[in-house]
C-alpha positions in Angstrom: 40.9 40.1 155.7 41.8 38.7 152.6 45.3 37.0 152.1 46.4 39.9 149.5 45.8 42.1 152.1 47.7 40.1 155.0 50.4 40.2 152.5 50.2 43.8 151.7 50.1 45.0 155.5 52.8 42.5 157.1 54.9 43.8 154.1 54.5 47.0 155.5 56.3 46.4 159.0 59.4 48.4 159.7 62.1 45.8 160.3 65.5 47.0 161.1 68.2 46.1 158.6 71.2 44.3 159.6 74.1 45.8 158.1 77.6 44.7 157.6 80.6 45.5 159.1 82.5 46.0 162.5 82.2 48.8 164.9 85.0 50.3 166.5 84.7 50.5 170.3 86.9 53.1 170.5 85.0 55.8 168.6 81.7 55.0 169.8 79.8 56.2 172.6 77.7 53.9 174.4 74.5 55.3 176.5 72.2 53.5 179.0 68.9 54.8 180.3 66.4 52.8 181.8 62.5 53.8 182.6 59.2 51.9 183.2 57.1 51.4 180.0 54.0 48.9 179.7 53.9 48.7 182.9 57.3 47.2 183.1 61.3 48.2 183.2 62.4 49.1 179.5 66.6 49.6 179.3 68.1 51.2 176.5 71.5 50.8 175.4 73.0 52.4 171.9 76.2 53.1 170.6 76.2 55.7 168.2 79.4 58.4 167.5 78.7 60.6 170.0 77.2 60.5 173.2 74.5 63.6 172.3 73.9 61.0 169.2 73.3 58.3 171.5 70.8 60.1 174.0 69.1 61.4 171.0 68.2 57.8 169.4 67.1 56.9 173.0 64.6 59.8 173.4 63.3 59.2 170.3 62.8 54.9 170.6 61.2 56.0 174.2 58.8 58.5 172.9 57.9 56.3 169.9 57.1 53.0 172.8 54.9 55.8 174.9 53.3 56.5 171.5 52.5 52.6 170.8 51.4 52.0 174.8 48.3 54.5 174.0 47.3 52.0 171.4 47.8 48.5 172.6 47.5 49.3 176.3 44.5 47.6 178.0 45.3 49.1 181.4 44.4 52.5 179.6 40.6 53.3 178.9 41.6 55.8 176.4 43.8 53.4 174.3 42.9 52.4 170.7 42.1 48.7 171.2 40.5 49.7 174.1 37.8 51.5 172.3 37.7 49.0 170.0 36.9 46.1 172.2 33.8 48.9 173.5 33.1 49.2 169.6 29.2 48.5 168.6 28.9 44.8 167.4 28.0 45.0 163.6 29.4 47.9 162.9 33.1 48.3 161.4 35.7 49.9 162.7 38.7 51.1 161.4 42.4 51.1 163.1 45.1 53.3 162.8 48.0 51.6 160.6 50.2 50.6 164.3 46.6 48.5 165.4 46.1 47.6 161.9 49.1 46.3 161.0 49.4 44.5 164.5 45.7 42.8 164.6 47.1 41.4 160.9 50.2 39.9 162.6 48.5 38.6 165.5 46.2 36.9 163.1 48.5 35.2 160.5 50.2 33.6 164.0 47.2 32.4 165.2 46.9 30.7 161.8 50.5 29.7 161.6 50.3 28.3 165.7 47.2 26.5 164.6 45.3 28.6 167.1 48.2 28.5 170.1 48.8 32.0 169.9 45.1 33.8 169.8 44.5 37.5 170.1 40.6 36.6 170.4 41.0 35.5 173.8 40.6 38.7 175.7 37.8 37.9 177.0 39.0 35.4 179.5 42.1 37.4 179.7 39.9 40.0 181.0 38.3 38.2 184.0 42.5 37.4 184.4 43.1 40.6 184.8 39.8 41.3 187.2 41.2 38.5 189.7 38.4 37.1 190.3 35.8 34.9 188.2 32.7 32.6 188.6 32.2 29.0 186.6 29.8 30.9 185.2 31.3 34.0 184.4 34.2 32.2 182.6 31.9 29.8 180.3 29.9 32.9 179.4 33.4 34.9 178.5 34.8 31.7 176.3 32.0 31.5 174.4 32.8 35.5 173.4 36.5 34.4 172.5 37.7 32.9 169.2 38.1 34.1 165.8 34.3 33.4 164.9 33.1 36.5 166.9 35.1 38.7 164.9 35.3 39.8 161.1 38.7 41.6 159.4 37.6 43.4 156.3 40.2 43.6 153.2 40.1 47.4 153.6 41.8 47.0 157.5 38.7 47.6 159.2 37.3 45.0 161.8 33.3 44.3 163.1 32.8 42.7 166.3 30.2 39.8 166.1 29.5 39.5 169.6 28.8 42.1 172.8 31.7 40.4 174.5 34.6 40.0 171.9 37.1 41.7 172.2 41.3 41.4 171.1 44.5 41.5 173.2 47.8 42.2 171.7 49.2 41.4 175.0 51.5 38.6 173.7 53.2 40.2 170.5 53.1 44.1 171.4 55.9 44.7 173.3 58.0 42.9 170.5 56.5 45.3 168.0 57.2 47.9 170.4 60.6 46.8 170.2 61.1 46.6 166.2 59.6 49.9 166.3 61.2 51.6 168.1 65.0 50.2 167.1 64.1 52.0 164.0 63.4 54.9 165.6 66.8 54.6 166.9 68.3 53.9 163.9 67.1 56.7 161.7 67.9 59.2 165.0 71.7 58.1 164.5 72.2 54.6 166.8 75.4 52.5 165.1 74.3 49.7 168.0 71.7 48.8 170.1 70.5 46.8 172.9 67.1 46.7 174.4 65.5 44.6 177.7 62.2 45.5 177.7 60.6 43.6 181.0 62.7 40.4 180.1 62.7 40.2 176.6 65.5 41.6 174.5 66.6 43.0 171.2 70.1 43.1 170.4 71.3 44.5 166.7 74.5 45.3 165.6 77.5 45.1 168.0 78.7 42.4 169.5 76.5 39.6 171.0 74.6 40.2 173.6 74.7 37.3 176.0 70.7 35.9 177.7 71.2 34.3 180.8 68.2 31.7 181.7 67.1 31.5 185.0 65.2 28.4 186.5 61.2 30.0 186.9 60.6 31.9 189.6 63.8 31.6 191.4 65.7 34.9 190.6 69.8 34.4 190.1 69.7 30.8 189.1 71.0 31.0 185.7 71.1 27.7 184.4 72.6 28.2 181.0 73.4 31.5 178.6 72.6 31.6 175.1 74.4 34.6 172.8 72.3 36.6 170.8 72.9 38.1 167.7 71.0 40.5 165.9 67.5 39.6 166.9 65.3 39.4 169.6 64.7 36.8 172.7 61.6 36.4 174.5 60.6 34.1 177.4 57.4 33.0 178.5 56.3 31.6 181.8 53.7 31.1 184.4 55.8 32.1 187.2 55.2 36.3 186.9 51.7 36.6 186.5 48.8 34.8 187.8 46.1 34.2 190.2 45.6 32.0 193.2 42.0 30.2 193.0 40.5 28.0 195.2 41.8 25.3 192.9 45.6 26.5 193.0 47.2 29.0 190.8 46.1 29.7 187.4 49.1 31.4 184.9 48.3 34.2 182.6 48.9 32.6 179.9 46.0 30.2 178.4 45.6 27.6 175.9 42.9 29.0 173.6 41.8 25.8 172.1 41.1 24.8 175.8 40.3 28.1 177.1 42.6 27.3 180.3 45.8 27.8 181.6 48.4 26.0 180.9 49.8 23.9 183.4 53.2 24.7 182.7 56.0 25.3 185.4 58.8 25.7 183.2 59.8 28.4 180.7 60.6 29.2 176.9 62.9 31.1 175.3 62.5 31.8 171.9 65.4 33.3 169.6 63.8 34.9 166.5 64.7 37.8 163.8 62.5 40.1 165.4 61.1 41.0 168.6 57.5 40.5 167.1 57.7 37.3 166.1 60.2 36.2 169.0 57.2 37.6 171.2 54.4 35.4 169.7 56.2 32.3 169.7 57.4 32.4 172.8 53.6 32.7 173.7 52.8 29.6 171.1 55.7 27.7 172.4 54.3 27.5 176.1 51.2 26.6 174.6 52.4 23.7 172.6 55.1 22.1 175.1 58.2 20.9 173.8 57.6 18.0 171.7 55.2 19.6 169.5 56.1 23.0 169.8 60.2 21.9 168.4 58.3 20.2 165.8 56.2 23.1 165.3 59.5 25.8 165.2 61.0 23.5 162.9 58.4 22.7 160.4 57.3 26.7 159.8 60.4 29.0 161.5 63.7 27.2 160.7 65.8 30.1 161.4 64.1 30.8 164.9 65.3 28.4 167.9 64.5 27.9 171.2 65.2 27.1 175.0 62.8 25.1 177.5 64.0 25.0 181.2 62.0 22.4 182.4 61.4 20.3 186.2 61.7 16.9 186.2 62.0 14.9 189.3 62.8 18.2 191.4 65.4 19.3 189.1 65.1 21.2 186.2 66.4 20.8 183.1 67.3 22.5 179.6 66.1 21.3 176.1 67.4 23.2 173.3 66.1 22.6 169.7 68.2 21.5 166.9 70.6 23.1 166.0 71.2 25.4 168.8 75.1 24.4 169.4 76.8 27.8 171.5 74.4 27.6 175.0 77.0 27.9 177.9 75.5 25.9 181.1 75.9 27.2 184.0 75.1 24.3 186.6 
């Protein structure tokens, strides 16, 4: 795609506003439902004047992350980018404006990352997701991945260059899920909202919600709590999803330069304006490590931050970026 029309589309994402301005706890009515969506627990919270108001602006942020999970879902055969990773190479195809305005994301933070986050990998992310892989199998898949085996047309539309190409959205479409549907929520009547959707979470409006970290894998160790305030934190990790090979365990979350897992055992949090982007570089940030991925966060997303919990000589530690003064450690 051209860089007018990266422009023109990212434009185009619904954000919700922040508006100014107390709420009164007192004449608010604060709802909580909680349900499993992309494949994971999704809770709702929002305040609103009534409580009718309030289950009505959680109805409507549900139905519109049901709506989204039949287009990003790869566990669905039916879904959008599933039929477009089964698309004929050489021939265009054109997403809806959800996939199209998502594939343009993903691809101006690949560029932005310098390739750590990368949407192209689903091929090797697919062999992930089968459990089981030969040498062969995976050299064959990597060279299908990258950003070379596909073309993004100015008009939206996408080609597929090679028989095995194919995108995953994996690691920014639950925050656009998120953004999406707070807006739902918003126009449907929500004064406040808070969302944890699977382990990342959008707060706006209200007061601040506060993110515990927990050490990796060992559930109820919160190590240190961060506030959050009207935006969205995602953490990434190793420790949920992965694989045991005859080599030891291989994460779910890969180094696309590489085209192999990264050998992390810690975790990131990232605090960003919105649960898209805090998705993506929470993804980029794993990739990267600390020392280059602070350097990174500073250099191109000043008002973003973020948390590594990190194990060094058996105990693990917490590195905050610059800036980040109100953590509260726990241990």
């Amino acid at each position: 795609m051209t860089s007018a029309t990266l422009s023109k589309i990212s434009a185009a994402l619904l954000f919700v506003p922040i508006m100014s301005g107390g709420l009164v706890a007192g004449e608010l009515a604060s709802v909580t439902r909680v349900r499993m969506a992309m494949g994971t627990l999704c809770e709702i919270t929002v305040i609103s004047p009534s409580e009718d108001a309030s289950l009505g602006a959680i109805e409507e942020a549900f139905a519109e992350i049901r709506r989204l999970e039949t287009i990003f879902s790869l566990y669905q055969s039916g879904s959008e980018i599933s039929r477009l990773n089964r698309s004929p190479v050489g021939k265009a195809f054109q997403p809806s404006e959800d996939l199209a305005r998502l594939i343009v994301e993903a691809e101006k933070y690949r560029r932005r990352t310098g390739g750590a986050f990368d949407s192209t990998i689903e091929p090797l992310m697919a062999l992930f997701r089968r459990g089981n892989w030969t040498d062969a199998e995976w050299e064959k898949a990597s060279e299908a991945a990258g950003p070379g085996q596909w073309q993004f047309h100015g008009n939206g539309s996408v080609t597929r260059l090679h028989e095995g190409a194919g995108l995953n959205l994996d690691g920014i479409a639950k925050g656009y899920a998120l953004d999406q549907a707070a807006v739902k929520a918003f126009r449907a009547g929500a004064a406040a909202l808070r969302f944890n959707f699977g382990g990342q979470v959008l707060a706006l409006q209200g007061d601040p919600y506060v993110v515990d970290l927990e050490a990796p894998g060992e559930a109820g160790t919160c190590l240190v709590s961060v506030p959050l305030r009207n935006g969205s934190a995602s953490t990434s990790s190793q420790k949920e999803r992965f694989v045991e090979r005859p080599g030891g365990r291989v994460g779910h979350i890969l180094d696309p330069k590489k085209g192999t897992s990264v050998p992390s055992s810690g975790a990131v949090t990232v605090l960003a304006r919105t649960g898209t982007e805090a998705d993506a570089l929470s993804t980029a940030m794993l990739v990267l490590g600390p020392d280059a991925g602070f350097a990174f966060l500073k250099e191109n997303f000043p008002e973003a931050s973020a948390v590594y919990v990190l194990k060094a000589d058996g105990k693990w530690t917490v590195r905050p970026s610059e800036g980040l003064s109100d953590l509260v450690f726990k241990q």
